[in-house]
N, C-alpha and C positions, 0 to 999 in steps of 0.2 A: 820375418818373411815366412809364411803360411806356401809352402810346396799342394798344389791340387793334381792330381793325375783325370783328365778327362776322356776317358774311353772312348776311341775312334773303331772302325768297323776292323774284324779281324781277319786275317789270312788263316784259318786254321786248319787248311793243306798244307802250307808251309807252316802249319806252326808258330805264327807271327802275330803278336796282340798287340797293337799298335795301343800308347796313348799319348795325347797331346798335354805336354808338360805346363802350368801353370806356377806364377809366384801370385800371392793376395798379400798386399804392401800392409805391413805391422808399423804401429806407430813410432817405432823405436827403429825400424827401415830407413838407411841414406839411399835414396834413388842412385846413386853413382856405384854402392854395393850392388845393388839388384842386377844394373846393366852388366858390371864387372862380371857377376858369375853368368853371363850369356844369355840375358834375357829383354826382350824390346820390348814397351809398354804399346798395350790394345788399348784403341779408344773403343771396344766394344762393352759390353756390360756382363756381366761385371765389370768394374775395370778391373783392369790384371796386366799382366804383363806373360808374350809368350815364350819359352825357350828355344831357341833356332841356331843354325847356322848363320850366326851373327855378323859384322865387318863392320873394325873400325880402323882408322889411324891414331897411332900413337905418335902424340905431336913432340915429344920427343927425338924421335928419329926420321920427325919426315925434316926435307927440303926443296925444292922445287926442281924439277928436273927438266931435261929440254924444253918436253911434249907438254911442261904445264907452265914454261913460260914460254911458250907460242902461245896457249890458249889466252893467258894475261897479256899479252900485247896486242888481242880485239879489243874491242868496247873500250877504250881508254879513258872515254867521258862517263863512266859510269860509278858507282859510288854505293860501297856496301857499310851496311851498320847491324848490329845484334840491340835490337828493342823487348825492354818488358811485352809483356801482352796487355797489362793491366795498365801499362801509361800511354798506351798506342788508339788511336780509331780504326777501324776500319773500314773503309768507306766503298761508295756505291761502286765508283771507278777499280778499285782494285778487286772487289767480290767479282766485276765484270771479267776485268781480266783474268783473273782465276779460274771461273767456269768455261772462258773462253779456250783456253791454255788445257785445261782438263775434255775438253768435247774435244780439241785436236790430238792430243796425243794419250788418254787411253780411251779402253773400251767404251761402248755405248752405257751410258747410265750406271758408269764406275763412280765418277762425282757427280751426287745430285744436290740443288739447294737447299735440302734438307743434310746431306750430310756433311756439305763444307759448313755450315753453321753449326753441326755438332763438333766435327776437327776443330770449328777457334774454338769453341766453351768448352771445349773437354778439360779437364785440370792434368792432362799430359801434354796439353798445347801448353806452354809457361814464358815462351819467350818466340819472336817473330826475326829473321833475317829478311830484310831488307833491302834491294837490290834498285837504284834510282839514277838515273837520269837529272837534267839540270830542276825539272818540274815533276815527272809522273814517279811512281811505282812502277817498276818493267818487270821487277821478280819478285815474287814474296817465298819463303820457306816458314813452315810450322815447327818449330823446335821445344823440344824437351831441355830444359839445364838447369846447375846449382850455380853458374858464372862462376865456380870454383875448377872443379875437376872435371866437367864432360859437356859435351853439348848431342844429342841427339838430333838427326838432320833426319825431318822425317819426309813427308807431303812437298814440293815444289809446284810451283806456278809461274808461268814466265812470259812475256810476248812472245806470239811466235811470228809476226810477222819480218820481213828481210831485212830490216834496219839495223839489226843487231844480231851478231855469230855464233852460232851455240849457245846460247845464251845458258842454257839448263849446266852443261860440264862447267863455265865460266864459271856461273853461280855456284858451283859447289868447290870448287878448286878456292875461290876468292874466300868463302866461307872457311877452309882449312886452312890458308892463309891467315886468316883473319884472328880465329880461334889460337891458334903458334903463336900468333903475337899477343895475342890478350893472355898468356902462360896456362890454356886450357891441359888438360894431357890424356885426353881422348877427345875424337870427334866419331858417332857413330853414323855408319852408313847404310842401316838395316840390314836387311838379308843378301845371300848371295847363292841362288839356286840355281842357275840358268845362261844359258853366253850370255845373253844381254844385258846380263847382270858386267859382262867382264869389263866396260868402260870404268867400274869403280876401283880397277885393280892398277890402274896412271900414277897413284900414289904412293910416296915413301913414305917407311912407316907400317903397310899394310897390314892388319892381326885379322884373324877369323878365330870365331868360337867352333870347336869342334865336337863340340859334346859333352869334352873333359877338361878342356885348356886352350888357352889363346896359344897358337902357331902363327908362324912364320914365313914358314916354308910354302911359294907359292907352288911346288908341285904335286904336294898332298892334297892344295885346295884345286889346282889343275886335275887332280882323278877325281877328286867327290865331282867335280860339274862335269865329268865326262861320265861319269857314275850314272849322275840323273837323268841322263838320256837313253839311261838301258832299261830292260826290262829284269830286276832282281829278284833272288826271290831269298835272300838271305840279307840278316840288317849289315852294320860295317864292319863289327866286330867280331863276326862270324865268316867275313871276307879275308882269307888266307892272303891275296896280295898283298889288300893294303896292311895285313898285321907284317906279314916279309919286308912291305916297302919304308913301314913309315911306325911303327913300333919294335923294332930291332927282331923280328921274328916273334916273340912272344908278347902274348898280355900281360905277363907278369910284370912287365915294366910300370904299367899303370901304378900298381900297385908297389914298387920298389921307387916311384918318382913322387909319393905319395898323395897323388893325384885323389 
């Protein structure tokens, strides 16, 4: 794994050089290494993969809790599978419902047909979830996996018409299910910058990458998203709180945990 540092604009009133962290996959790379040290694969080009505040479940210690078997007991006619990419079609009806499912719920000209056809043929699409009714395609997801140790849940797509309940939480709750039982032992859930991100915290099990190491503790990941709604002007480890709250008072632990 080839480490790039890509220079992003700097703060140098604060003192602050920001760069945007890159891995370039070596042929001797296990894709489940790469994610493990905190890193989520770009379908941009290069391809690369970027370093983030990551989130997965470790299907180890998840189990279904109230709030995610009320959501499994909608849609009960419905019916999940983890398909190759390479033994699947994709057909007209589902690209429909894709970009349908994509014009309702993000921005304007976030998915265009040119770039849901780049998301399948990307060689970080490798495996399709599958979300079906007695006849159609209702959900599709674009995943990342070795069917051994991870699956990366990247891209959703889903009817959004009233026939079916959440379908988007459903779909991804079924998929963490689904995963626990096929003896996965990560399911990643991409980034987590933002509340709206916080629907993906329903799960047991939950890990975040933090920089330096998978956590736990959903209060430290409760300050970094209350964090990103301030105006900083200092990075996190120059943040006396969070080293008082959530490193035992000093940095030296990093380095005495061998982190």
């Amino acid at each position: 794994m080839k480490i790039v540092f890509s220079e992003y604009i700097s703060d140098y009133s604060n003192y602050q050089f920001p760069y945007c962290i890159w891995a370039l996959e070596e042929p001797a790379d296990s894709k489940s290494s790469i994610l493990s040290n905190g890193f989520l694969p770009s379908g941009s080009n290069p391809i690369r993969y970027y370093l983030c505040r990551s989130l997965r479940v470790s299907c180890n210690d998840f189990y279904l809790s109230s709030e995610n078997k009320r959501i499994l007991s909608k849609n009960k006619n419905l019916n999940i599978k983890l398909v190759r990419k390479n033994d699947t079609t994709i057909t007209d009806e589902i690209i429909s419902m894709c970009m349908e499912s994509a014009k309702i719920r993000f921005n304007r000209n976030v998915m265009t047909d040119e770039r849901l056809a780049t998301l399948f043929s990307s060689p970080h699409t490798t495996h399709y979830i599958f979300l079906m009714d007695d006849k159609n395609v209702v959900g599709l997801v674009t995943c990342l996996s070795d069917e051994v140790t991870f699956l990366h849940y990247n891209f959703s797509f889903f009817c959004t018409n009233d026939e079916y309940y959440n379908l988007g939480i459903y779909m991804m709750t079924k998929t963490i299910q689904l995963m626990n039982y096929l003896g996965m032992k990560y399911v990643y859930l991409g980034t987590i910058y933002n509340e709206k991100s916080k629907y993906k915290l329903q799960f047991n099990g939950i890990e975040f990458f933090n920089g330096f190491e998978w956590r736990s503790d959903l209060k430290e990941l409760k300050f970094l998203l209350r964090r990103d709604g301030e105006e900083v002007y200092e990075h996190i480890l120059e943040c006396q709180n969070y080293i008082n709250l959530f490193l035992d008072g000093n940095l030296n632990s990093l380095v005495k945990s061998g982190i």
